[in-house]
N, C-alpha and C positions, 0 to 999 in steps of 0.2 A: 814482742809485738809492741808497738808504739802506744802512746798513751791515749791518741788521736783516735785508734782504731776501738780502742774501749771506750770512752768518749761517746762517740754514735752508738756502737753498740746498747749503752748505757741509756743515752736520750730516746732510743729507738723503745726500748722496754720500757721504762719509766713512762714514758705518753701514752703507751698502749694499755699499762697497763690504767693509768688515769683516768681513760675513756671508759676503760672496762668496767672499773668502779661506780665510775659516775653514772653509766648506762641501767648498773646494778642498783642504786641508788635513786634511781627515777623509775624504775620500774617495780623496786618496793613502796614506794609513797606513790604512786598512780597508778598501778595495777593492782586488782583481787584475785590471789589463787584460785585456779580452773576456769577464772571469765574471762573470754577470749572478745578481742576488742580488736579492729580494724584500722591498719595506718597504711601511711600514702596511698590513698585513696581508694583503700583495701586489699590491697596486693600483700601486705604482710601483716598476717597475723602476733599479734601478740598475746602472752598466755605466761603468769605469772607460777613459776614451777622451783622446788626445790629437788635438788637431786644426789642424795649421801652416797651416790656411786658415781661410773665414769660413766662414759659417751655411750649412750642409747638406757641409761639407766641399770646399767650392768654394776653388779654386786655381790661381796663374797663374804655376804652375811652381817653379823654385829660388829664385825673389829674392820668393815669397809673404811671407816674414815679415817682411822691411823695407818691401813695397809697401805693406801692410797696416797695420802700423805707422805711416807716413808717412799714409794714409788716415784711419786714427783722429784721429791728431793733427788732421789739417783737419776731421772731419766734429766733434773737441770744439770747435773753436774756432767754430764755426758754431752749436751749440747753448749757448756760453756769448753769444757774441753776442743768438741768439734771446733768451734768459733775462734779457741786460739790457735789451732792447728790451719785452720785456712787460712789462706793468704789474701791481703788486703783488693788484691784484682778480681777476686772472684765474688763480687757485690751479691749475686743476686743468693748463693749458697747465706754468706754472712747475714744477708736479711731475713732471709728463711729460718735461718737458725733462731735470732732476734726476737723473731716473730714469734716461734716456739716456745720460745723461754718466756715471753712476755705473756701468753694465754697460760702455761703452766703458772707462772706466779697468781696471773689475775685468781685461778680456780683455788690454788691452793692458799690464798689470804681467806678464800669464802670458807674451803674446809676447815680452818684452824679459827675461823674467826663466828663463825655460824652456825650454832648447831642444827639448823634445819638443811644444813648444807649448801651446795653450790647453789647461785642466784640463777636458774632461766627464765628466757620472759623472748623470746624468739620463736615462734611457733605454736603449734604444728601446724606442718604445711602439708594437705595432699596433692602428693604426684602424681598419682592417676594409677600407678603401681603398689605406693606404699604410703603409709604416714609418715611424715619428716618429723622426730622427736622437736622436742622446744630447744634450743640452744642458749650460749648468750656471747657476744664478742670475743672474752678468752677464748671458746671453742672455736671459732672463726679462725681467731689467730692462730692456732696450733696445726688448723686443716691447712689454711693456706701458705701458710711457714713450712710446713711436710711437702706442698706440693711442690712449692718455689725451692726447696731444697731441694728435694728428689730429682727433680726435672734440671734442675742446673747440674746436677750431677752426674745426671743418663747424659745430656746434652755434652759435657764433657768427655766423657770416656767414650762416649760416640765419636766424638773429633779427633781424641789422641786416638782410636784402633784403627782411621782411616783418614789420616790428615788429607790425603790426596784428595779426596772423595770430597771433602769439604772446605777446600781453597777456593781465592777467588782469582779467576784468569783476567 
């Protein structure tokens, strides 16, 4: 693979994860754990939360933040893997992946860096159905990195099992 395609790749992580810190970093010096504060113009809740587990606060006891840790590490090495095996035409997979790897770094700098654990300050939101746990930007990136991959990827093999079906006349 070309140097170009690591390159972006690289830029692509490296900024996100920036923001993620930085996001993380203003929300420790101007947010107070549990007091939820209103932005743009109350539409998002912010709510200053530590979390030594994953997504929705899931945990597998005292050894969560080395298991977790030890987890991330394999699931990057699996989406750099992916990212070299893709080819340079299929952008929106590549960015998906990017994106994945870049919310994985963002969480796993806070698990090895923070013993209160991962920074939220996103939430909660209710839906009218459920409460939306607090998130923070890493988490973003890794949903929408999953989505944007997933869906490039149904999106393709929908097309090679019926190219006819999805020509243009």
């Amino acid at each position: 693979m070309k140097l170009r395609n690591w390159r972006t790749f690289l830029v692509l992580v490296v900024v996100a994860v920036m923001i993620d810190a930085a996001t993380k970093a203003w929300a420790l010096s101007a947010l107070h754990p549990g007091v939820t504060v209103r932005a743009l113009g109350g539409i998002v809740p912010l709510t200053l939360s530590f979390n030594r587990g994953i997504a929705f606060g899931l945990q597998v006891g005292p050894a969560s933040r080395a298991i977790f840790a030890v987890l991330t590490v394999v699931v990057l090495g699996v989406a750099v893997a992916l990212f070299a095996a893709t080819p340079p035409a299929r952008r929106a997979q590549r960015i998906g992946l990017s994106l994945m790897c870049a919310g994985a770094v963002g969480n796993l700098a806070d698990r090895l860096l923070r013993d209160r654990g991962v920074v939220d300050f996103i939430g909660p939101s209710n839906l009218g159905f459920m409460m939306w746990p607090i998130f923070n930007m890493a988490d973003c990136y890794v949903v929408v990195g999953t989505l944007l991959f997933a869906t490039a990827v149904w999106w393709r093999r929908r097309r090679e099992a019926d190219p006819a079906q999805h020509s243009v006349s």
